[in-house]
C-alpha positions as CSV (number, residue, x, y, z in Angstrom):
1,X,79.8,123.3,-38.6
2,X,77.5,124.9,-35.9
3,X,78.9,127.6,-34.0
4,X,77.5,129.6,-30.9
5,X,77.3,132.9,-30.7
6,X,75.9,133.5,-27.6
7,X,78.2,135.0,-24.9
8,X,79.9,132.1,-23.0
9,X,79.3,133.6,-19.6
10,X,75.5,133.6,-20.0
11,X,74.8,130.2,-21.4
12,X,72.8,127.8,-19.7
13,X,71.4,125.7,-22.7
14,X,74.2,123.6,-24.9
15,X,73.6,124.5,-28.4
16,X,73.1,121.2,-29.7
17,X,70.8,120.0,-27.1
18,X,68.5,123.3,-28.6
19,X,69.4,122.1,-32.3
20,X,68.4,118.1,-31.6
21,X,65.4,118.7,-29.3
22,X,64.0,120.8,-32.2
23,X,64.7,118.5,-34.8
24,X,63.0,115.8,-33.2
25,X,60.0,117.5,-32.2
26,X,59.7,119.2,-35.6
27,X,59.7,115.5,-36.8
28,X,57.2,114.3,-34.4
29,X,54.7,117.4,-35.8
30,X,55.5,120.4,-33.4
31,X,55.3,123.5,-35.3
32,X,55.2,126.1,-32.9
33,X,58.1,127.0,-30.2
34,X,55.6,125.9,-27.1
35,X,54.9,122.5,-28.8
36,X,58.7,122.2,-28.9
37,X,59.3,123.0,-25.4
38,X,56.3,120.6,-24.5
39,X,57.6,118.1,-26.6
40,X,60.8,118.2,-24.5
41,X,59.2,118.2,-21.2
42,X,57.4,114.7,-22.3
43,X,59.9,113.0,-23.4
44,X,63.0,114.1,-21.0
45,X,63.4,111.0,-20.3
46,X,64.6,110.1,-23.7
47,X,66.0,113.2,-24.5
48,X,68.7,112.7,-21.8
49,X,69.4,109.3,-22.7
50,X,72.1,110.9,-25.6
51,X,71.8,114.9,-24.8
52,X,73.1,116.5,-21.3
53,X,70.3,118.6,-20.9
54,X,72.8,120.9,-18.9
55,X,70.0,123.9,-17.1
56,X,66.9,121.2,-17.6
57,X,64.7,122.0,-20.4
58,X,64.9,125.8,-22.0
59,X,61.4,128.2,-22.4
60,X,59.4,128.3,-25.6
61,X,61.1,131.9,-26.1
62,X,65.1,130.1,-25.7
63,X,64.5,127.9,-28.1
64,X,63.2,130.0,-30.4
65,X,66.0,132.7,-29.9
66,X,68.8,130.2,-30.1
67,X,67.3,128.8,-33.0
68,X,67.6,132.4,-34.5
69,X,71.5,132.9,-34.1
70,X,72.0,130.3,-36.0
71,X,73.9,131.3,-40.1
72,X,72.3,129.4,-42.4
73,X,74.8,130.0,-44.7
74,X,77.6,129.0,-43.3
C-alpha cells in the first residue's frame, strides 16, 4: 500500500502518476531525475493514455522529492 504524505492542499502531482512515470523510465534506462522528467515529456502522449497527468508533467526536483517520501518499509 502507497500512501502520500504530502500535504493535501499543496499537491499538484498524483502520487502514482510520479511512482509509474519513474518506473517506466527507469526501465527504458533513465537513471538520473532529468532523464526521468525527459522521459515523460517524450512520451506524454502515452503516459496519459492510462495516467491523469493532473498539473502536466512535474520538474526533475518533484520527482525526485516525491520519490523520497516514499517508506520502504511499509
Amino acid at each position: 500500500m502507497l500512501k502520500d504524505k504530502r500535504q493535501k492542499g499543496k499537491v499538484i502531482y498524483k502520487i502514482w502518476d510520479i511512482v509509474v512515470v519513474v518506473i517506466l523510465a527507469v526501465l527504458a534506462d533513465c537513471n538520473e531525475w532529468e532523464e526521468i522528467e525527459d522521459y515523460a515529456k517524450e512520451e506524454k502522449d502515452f503516459l496519459k493514455n492510462f495516467l491523469k497527468l493532473t498539473g502536466n508533467i512535474p520538474s526533475a526536483k518533484t520527482y525526485e522529492r516525491v520519490i523520497s517520501l516514499i517508506d520502504v518499509k511499509s
